[in-house]
N, CA, C and O of each residue as an XYZ file, in Angstrom:
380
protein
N      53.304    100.080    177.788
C      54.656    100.537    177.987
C      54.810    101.903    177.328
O      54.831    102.008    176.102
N      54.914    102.899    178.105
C      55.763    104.342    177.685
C      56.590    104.408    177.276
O      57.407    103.635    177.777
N      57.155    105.309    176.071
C      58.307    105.192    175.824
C      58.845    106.670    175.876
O      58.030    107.593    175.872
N      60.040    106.889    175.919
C      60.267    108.475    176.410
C      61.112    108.892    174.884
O      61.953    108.326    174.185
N      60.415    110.120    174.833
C      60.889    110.833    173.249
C      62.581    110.462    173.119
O      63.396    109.947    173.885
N      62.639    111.012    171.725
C      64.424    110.371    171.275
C      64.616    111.759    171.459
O      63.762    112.645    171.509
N      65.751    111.828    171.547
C      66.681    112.720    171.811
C      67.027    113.498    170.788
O      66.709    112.753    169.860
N      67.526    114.635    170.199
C      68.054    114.990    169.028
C      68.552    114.281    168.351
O      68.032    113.778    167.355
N      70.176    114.006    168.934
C      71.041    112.869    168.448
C      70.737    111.598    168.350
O      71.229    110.906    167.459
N      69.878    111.110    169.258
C      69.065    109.813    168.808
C      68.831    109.852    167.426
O      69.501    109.253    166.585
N      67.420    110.904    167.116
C      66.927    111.338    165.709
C      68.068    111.302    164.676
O      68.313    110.455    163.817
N      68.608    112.280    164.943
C      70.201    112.065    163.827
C      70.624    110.980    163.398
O      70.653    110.682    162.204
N      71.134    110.013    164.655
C      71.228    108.756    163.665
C      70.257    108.020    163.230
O      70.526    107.441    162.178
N      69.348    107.852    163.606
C      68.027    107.294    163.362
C      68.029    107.308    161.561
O      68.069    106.460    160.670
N      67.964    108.763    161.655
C      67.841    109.185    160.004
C      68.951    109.183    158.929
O      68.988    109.242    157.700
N      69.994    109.074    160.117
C      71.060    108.785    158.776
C      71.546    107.286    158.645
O      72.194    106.975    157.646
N      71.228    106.249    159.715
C      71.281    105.087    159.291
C      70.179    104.882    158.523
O      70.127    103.656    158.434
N      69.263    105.340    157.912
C      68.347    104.587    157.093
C      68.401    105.794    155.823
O      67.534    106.359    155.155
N      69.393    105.833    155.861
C      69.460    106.396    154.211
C      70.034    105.430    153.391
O      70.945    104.734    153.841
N      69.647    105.291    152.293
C      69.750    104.677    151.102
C      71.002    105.312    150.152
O      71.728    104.535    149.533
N      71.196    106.715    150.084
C      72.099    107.025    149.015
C      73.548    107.572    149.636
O      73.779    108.710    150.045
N      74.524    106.349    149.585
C      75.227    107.004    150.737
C      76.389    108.250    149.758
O      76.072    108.343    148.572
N      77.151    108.796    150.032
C      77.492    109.786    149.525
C      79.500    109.364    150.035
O      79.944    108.668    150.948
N      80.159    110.110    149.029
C      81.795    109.718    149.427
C      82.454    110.024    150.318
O      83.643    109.780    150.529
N      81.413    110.818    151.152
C      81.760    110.724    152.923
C      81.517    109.949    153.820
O      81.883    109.985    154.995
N      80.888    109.222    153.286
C      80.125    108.146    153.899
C      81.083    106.714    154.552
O      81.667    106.059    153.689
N      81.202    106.351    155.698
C      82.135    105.511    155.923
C      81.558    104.074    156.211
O      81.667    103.345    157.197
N      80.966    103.935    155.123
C      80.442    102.628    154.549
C      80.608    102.360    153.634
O      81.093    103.165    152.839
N      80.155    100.559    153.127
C      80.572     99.805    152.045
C      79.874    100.522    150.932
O      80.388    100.433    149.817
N      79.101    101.013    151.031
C      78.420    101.932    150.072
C      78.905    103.322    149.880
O      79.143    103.703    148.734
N      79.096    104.218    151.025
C      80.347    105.289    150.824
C      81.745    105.035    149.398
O      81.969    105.618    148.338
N      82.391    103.887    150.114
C      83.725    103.356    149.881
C      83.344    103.512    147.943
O      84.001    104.042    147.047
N      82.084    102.824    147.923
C      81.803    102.002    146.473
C      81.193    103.779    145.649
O      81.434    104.126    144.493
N      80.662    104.318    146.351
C      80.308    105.431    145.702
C      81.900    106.419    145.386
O      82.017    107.254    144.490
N      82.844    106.078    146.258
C      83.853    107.206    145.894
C      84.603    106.356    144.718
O      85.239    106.909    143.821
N      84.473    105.164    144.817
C      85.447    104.700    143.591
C      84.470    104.729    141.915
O      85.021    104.284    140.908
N      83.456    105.130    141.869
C      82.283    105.555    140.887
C      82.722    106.784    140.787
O      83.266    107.103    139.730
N      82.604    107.672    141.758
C      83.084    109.102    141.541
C      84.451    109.380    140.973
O      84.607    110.475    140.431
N      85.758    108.292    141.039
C      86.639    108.507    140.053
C      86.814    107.394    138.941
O      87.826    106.764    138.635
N      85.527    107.339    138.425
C      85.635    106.395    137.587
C      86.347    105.098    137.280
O      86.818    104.560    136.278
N      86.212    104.797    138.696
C      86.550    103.302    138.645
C      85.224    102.245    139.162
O      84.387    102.312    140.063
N      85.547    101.232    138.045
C      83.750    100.448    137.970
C      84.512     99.070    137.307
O      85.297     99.238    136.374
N      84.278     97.876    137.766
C      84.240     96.970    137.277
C      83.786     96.127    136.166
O      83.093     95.149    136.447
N      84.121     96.403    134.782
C      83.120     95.922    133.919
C      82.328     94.200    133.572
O      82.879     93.101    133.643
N      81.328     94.428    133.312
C      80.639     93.178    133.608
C      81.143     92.221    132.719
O      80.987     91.023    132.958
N      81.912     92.736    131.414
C      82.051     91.990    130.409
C      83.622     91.827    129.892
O      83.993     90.927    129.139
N      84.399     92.779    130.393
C      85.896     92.633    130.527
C      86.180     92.160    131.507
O      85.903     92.986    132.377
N      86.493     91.488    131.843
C      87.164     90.552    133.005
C      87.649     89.223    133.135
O      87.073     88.260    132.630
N      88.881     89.134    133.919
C      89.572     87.704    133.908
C      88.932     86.904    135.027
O      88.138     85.963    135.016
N      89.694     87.760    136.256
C      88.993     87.319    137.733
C      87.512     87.950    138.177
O      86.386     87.454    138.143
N      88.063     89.437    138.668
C      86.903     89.801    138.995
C      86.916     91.342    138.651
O      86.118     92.135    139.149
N      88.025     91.727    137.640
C      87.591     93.215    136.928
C      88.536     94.132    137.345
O      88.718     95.167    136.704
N      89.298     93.809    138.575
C      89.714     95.192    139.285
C      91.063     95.502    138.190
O      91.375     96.674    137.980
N      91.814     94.388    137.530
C      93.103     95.160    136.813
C      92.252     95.875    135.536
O      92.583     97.040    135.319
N      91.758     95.613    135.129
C      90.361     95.949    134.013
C      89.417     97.231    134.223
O      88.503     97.670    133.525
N      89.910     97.629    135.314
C      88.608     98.769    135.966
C      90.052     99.536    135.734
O      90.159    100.154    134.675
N      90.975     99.540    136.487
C      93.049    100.545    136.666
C      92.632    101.196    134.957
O      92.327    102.329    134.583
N      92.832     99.594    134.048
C      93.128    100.189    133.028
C      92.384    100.798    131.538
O      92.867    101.036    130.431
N      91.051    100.912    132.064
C      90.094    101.300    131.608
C      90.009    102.611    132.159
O      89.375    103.457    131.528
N      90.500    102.881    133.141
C      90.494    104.337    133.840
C      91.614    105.189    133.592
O      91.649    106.419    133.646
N      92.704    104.225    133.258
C      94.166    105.113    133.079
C      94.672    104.677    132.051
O      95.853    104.336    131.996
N      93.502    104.590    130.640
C      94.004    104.642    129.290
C      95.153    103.229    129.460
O      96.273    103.326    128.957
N      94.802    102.161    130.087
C      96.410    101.285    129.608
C      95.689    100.042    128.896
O      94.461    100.014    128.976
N      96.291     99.093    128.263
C      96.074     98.227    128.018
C      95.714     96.916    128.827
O      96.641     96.208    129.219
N      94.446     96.576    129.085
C      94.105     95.829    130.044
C      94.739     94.245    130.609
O      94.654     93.596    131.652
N      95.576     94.026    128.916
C      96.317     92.986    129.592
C      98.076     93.061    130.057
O      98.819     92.153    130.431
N      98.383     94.763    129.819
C      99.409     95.226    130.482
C      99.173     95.361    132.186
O      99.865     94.800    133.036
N      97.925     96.319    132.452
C      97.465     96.029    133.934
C      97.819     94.625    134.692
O      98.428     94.481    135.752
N      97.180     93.502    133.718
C      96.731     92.434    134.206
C      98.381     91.984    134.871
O      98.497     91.571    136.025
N      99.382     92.125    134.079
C     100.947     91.470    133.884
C     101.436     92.417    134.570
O     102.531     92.020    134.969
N     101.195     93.688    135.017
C     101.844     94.613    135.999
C     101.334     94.119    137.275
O     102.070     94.113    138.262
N      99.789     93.588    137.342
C      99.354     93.283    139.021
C      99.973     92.140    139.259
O     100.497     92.075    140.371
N     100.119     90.893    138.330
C     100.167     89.758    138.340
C     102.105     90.039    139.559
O     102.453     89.652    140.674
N     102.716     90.808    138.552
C     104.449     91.176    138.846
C     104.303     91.326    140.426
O     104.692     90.514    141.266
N     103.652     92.553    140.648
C     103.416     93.543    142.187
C     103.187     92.614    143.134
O     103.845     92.636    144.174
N     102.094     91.542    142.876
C     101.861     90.604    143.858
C     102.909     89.357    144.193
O     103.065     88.717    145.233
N     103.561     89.266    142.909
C     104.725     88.203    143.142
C     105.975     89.285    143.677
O     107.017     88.746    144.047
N     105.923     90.230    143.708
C     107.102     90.799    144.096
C     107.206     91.402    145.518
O     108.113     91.659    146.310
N     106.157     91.485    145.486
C     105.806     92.360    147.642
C     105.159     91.232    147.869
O     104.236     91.965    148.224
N     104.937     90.669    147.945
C     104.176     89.275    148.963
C     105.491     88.881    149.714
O     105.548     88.852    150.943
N     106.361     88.633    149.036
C     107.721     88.449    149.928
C     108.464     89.612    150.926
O     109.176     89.521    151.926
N     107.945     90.714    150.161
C     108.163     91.908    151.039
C     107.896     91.869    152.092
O     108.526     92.016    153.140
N     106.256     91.524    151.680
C     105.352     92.163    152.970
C     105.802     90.924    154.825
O     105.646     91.219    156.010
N     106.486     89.309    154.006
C     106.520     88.708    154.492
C     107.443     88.768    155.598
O     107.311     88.558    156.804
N     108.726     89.219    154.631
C     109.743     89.712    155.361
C     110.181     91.001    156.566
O     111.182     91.091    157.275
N     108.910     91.955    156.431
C     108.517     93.073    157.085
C     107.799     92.261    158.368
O     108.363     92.293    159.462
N     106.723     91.639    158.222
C     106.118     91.006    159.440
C     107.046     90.163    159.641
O     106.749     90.229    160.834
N     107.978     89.351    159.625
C     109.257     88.612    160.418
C     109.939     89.643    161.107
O     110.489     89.427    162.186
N     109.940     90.762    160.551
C     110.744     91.518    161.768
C     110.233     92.481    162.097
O     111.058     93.352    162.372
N     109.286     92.758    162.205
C     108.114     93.779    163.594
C     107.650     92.531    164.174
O     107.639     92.543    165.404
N     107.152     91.144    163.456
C     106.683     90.581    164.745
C     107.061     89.824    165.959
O     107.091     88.617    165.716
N     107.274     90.034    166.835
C     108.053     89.634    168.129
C     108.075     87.823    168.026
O     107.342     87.101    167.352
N     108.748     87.596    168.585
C     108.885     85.747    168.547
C     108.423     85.398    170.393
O     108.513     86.177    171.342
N     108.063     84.343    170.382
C     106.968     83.765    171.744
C     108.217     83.768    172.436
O     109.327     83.540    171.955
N     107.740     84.221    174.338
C     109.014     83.940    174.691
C     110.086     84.939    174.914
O     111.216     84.571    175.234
């Protein structure tokens, strides 16, 4: 079986899907994870309740990590009803 040469743009992606170091342009899970490294936000392995992220805010913005924790804890009890009440009325009813 013959196979017929790649194309430029073939090549192009060829070589940039098999890169390893993705960069904060990058619109991958690895992009995404490299731009939040680039502003110093990182999950620490050893501060943490759940899984680090109010702990990463306030390790990055000088706060007290269990002020973060009681500010996210608030935000989520307070817009969850928001958000609920917003989708009741954009979303159309059956019918």
């Amino acid at each position: 079986m013959v196979r017929a040469p790649l194309s430029r743009d073939a090549l192009s992606m060829t070589a940039t899907a098999q890169t390893n170091d993705p960069t904060t342009t990058d619109n991958t899970l690895g992009g995404a994870r490299a731009w939040f490294a680039e502003h110093g936000l990182s999950r620490s392995r050893d501060d943490r309740v759940i899984a680090g992220v109010s702990g990463a805010f306030a390790r990055r913005f000088g706060v007290n990590p269990f002020l973060a924790r009681v500010i996210t804890v608030a935000a989520a009890i307070a817009f969850t009803p928001l958000a609920y009440v917003a989708l009741w009325v954009l979303m159309p009813s059956e019918g």
